[in-house]
C-alpha positions in Angstrom: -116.2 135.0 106.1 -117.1 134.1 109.5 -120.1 134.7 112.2 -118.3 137.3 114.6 -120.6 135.4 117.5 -119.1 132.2 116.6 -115.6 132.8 117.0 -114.5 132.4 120.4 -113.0 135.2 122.1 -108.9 133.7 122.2 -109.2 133.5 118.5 -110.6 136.3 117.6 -107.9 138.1 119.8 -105.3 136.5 117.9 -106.5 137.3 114.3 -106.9 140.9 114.9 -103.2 140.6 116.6 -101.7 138.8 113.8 -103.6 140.6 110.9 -102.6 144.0 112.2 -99.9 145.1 110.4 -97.4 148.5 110.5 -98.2 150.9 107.5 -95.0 151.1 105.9 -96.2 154.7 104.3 -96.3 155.3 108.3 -92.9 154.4 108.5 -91.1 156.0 105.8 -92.8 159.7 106.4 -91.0 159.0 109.9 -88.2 157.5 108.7 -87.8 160.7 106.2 -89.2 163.2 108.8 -92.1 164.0 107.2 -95.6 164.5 108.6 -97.6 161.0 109.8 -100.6 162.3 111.0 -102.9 161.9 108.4 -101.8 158.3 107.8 -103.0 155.3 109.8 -100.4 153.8 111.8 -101.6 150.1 110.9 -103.0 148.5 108.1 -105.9 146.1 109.0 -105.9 142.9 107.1 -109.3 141.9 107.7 -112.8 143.4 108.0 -115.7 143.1 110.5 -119.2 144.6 109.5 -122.1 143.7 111.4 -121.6 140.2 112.6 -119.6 139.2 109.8 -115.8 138.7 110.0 -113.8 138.7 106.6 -110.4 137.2 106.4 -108.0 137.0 104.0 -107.9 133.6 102.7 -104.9 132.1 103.8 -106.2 131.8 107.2 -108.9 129.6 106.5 -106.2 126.6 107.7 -105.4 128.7 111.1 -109.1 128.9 111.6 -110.4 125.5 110.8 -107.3 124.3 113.5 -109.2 126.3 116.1 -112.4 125.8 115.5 -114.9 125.1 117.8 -116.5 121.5 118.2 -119.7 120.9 116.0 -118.2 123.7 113.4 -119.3 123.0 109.6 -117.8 124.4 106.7 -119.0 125.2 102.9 -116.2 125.5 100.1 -118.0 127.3 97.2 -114.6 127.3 95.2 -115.6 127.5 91.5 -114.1 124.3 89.9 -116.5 124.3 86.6 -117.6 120.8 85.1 -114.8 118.3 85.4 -113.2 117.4 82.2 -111.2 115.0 80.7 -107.5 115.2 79.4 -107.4 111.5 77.7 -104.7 112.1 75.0 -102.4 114.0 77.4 -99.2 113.2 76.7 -96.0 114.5 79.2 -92.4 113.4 79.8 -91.6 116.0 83.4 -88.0 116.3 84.1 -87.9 115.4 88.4 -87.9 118.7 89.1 -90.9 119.9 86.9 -92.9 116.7 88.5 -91.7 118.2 91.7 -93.4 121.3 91.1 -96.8 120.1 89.6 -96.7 117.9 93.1 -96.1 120.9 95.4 -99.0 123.2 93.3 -101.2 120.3 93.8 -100.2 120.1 97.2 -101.8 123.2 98.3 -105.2 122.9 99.7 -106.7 125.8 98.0 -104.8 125.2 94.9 -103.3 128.4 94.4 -100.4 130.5 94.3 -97.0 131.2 92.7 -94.8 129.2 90.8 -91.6 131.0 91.1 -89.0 129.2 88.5 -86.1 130.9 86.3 -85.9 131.1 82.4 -85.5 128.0 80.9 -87.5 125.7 83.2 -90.2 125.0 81.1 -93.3 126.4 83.1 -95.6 126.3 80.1 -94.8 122.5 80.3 -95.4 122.5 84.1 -98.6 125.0 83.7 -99.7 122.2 80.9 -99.5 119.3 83.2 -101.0 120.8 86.0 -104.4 121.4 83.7 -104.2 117.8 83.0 -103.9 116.3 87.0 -106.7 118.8 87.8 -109.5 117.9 85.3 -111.1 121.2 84.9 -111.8 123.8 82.3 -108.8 126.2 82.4 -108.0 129.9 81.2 -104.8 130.2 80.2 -103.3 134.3 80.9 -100.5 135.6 78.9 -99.2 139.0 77.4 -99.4 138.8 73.4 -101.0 137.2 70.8 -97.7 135.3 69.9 -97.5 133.9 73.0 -101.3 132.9 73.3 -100.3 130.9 69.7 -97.7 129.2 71.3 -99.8 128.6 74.2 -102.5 127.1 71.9 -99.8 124.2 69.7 -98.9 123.4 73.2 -102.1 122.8 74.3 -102.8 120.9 71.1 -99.3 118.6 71.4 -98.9 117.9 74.8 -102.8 118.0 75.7 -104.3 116.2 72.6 -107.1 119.0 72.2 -108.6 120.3 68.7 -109.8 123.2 67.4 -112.8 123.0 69.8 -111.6 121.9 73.1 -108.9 125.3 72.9 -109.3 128.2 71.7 -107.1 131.7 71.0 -109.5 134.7 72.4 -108.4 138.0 70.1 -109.8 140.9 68.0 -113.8 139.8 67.3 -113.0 136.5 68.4 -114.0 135.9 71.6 -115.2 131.7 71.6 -114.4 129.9 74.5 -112.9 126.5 74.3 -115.0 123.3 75.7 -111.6 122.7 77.9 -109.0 125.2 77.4 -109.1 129.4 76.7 -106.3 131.3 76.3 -106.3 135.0 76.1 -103.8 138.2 76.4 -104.4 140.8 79.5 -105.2 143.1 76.8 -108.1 141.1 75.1 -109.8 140.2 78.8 -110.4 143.6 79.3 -112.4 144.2 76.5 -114.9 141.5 77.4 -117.6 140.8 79.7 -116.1 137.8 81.9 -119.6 136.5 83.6 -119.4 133.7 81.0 -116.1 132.4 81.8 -116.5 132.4 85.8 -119.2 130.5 85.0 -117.2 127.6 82.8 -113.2 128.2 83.9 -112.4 125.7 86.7 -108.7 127.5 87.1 -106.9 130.2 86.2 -103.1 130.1 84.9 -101.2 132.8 84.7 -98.0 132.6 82.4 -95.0 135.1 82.3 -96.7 136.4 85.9 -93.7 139.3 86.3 -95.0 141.5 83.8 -98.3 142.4 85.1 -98.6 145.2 86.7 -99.3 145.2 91.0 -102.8 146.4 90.2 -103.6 143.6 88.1 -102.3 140.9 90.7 -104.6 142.6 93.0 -107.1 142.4 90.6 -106.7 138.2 90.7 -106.3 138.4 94.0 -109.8 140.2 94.1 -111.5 137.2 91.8 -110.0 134.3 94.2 -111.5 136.4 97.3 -114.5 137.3 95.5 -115.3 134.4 92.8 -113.6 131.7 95.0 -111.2 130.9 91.7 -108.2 129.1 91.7 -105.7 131.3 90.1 -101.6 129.7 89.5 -99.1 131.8 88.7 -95.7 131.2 86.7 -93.0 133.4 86.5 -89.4 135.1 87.1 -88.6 136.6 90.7 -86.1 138.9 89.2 -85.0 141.1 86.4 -81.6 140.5 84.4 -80.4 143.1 86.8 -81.7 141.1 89.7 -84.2 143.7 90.8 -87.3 142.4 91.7 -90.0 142.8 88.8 -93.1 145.4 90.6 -95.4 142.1 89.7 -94.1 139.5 91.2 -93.4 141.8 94.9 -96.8 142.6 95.0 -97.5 138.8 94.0 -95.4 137.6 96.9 -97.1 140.0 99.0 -100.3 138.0 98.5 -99.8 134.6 97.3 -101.3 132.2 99.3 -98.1 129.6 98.6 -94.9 130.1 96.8 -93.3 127.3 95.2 -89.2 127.7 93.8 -88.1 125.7 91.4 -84.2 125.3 91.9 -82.0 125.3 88.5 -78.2 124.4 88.7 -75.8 127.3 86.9 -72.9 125.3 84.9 -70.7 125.8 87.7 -73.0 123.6 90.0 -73.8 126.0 92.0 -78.1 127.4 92.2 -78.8 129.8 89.9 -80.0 132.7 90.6 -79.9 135.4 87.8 -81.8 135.8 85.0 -79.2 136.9 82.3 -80.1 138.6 79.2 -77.9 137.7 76.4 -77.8 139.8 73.4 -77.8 138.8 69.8 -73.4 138.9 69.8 -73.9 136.6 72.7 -72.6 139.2 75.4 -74.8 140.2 78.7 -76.8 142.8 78.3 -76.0 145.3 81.8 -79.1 148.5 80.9 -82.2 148.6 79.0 -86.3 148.4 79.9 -86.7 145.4 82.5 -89.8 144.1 80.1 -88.9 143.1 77.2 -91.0 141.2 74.8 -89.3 139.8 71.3 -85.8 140.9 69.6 -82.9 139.0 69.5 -82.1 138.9 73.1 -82.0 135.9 74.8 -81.9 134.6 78.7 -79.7 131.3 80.4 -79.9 130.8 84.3 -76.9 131.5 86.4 -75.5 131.8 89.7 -74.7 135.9 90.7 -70.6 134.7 91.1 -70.9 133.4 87.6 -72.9 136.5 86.1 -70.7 138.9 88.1 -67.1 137.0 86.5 -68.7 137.2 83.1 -69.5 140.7 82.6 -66.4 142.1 84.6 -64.5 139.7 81.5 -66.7 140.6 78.4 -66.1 144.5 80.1 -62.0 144.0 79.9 -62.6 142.0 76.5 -64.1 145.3 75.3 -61.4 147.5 76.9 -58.7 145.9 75.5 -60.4 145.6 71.8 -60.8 149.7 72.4 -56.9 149.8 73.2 -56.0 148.1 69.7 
């Protein structure tokens, strides 16, 4: 948030310009001939009332570039009381140090961490909490998960039954250094308490919240001035982009890929869903949490030559 009377008039000109973007609901009524008049030809990215001017946070670093001389600047970023990870214990694979570098990297610390199945971004999300010394709350989507989460925490970390804890039915302690909780079990509580205490948030398995709960973090970085990381798939095992992670790429502050090799050598780029007969799964509900299916990174060439072969392997077994 900025005085408007202390922004000089070229900048101010050229936030407006570049945070004035076309509606695409504008757009597609025109594209599909349908009336426009009732919907704003622009979306305004920012927000000026009175004197103050309210930008989206990734253009603090534009900003500060421009700023005029004698300008002074307060980060009230929540960070909680600094902690200590002494029996932390990791062993990163390059491109998992690689990764904890370029989400350390960012000056705001925040953003996505955009890596396929099988990368180990619970391992990644787990060394990141130990470089940045801070009370963390760790998101995920069921209470199995939040388990897992927890003997991770406890292996790789070193903490006990105090410094983490599992937030669920009447339970609702926080750990002295780590919390983890499900979506559904942070809505049922009041969260004053843990803005106070949580230094970062993690998000795990990212693509399966909904876009109006990645606005909803975006909202507490904005509003709370909390760090929030997120880890998780691009795409579906069809390749389609999970409604999460475009709304998440829509407002991340920074995006960070981490690049897996297919066994061809080439990148991979697919998610594939293997079934319990070891075949790839084509149809079925893009989430999908427990059964037997399982999911291997591949390159689309590699994923496109297997099912066209399991598909003949089938044909000719219906021939016999």
């Amino acid at each position: 948030e900025l005085h408007l009377s202390d922004v000089p008039t070229p900048l101010l000109h050229q936030l407006i310009r570049e945070l004035t973007v076309p509606n695409p609901r504008y757009e597609n009524a025109l594209r599909l001939g349908r009336p426009a008049w009732n919907i704003p030809r622009t979306i305004m990215l920012y927000e000026i009332k009175g004197n103050a001017l309210t930008l989206p946070r990734g253009m603090a670093e534009e900003v500060w570039r421009q700023r005029p001389a004698g300008t002074v600047s307060k980060d009230r970023t929540l960070r909680g009381e600094p902690c200590a990870f002494e029996k932390a214990g990791f062993t990163l694979r390059d491109y998992q140090k690689q990764a904890v570098d370029a989400a350390l990297a960012c000056k705001w610390c925040q953003g996505v961490l955009v890596a396929p199945c099988g990368a180990g971004k619970t391992e990644i999300g787990m060394a990141l909490i130990a470089r940045l010394g801070r009370p963390a709350l760790w998101i995920t989507h069921t209470l199995d998960l939040a388990q897992q989460a927890k003997e991770r925490a406890q292996l790789r970390l070193g903490l006990d039954d105090r410094e983490v804890a599992v937030i669920s039915g009447k339970s609702k302690r926080l750990g002295t250094k780590l919390t983890i909780a499900t979506v559904q079990s942070l809505y049922r509580m009041e969260l004053d308490e843990l803005s106070r205490t949580v230094g970062v948030v993690i998000v795990d398995e990212c693509q399966f919240l909904t876009p109006e709960q990645i606005e909803q973090l975006r909202q507490l970085v904005d509003e709370e001035n909390l760090p929030v990381l997120c880890f998780g798939l691009r795409t579906d095992f069809l390749t389609h982009l999970f409604p999460g992670s475009r709304r998440l790429f829509e407002l991340a502050d920074s995006i960070t890929e981490i690049k897996t090799i297919c066994e061809c050598g080439s990148k991979a780029t697919v998610n594939a869903r293997i079934d319990g007969e070891g075949h790839v799964v084509t149809e079925g509900a893009q989430v999908f949490l427990g059964g037997n299916d399982s999911y291997i990174a591949m390159c689309h060439a590699c994923w496109r030559r297997r099912i066209a072969r399991e598909r003949a392997e089938r044909t000719q077994k219906e021939k016999q």
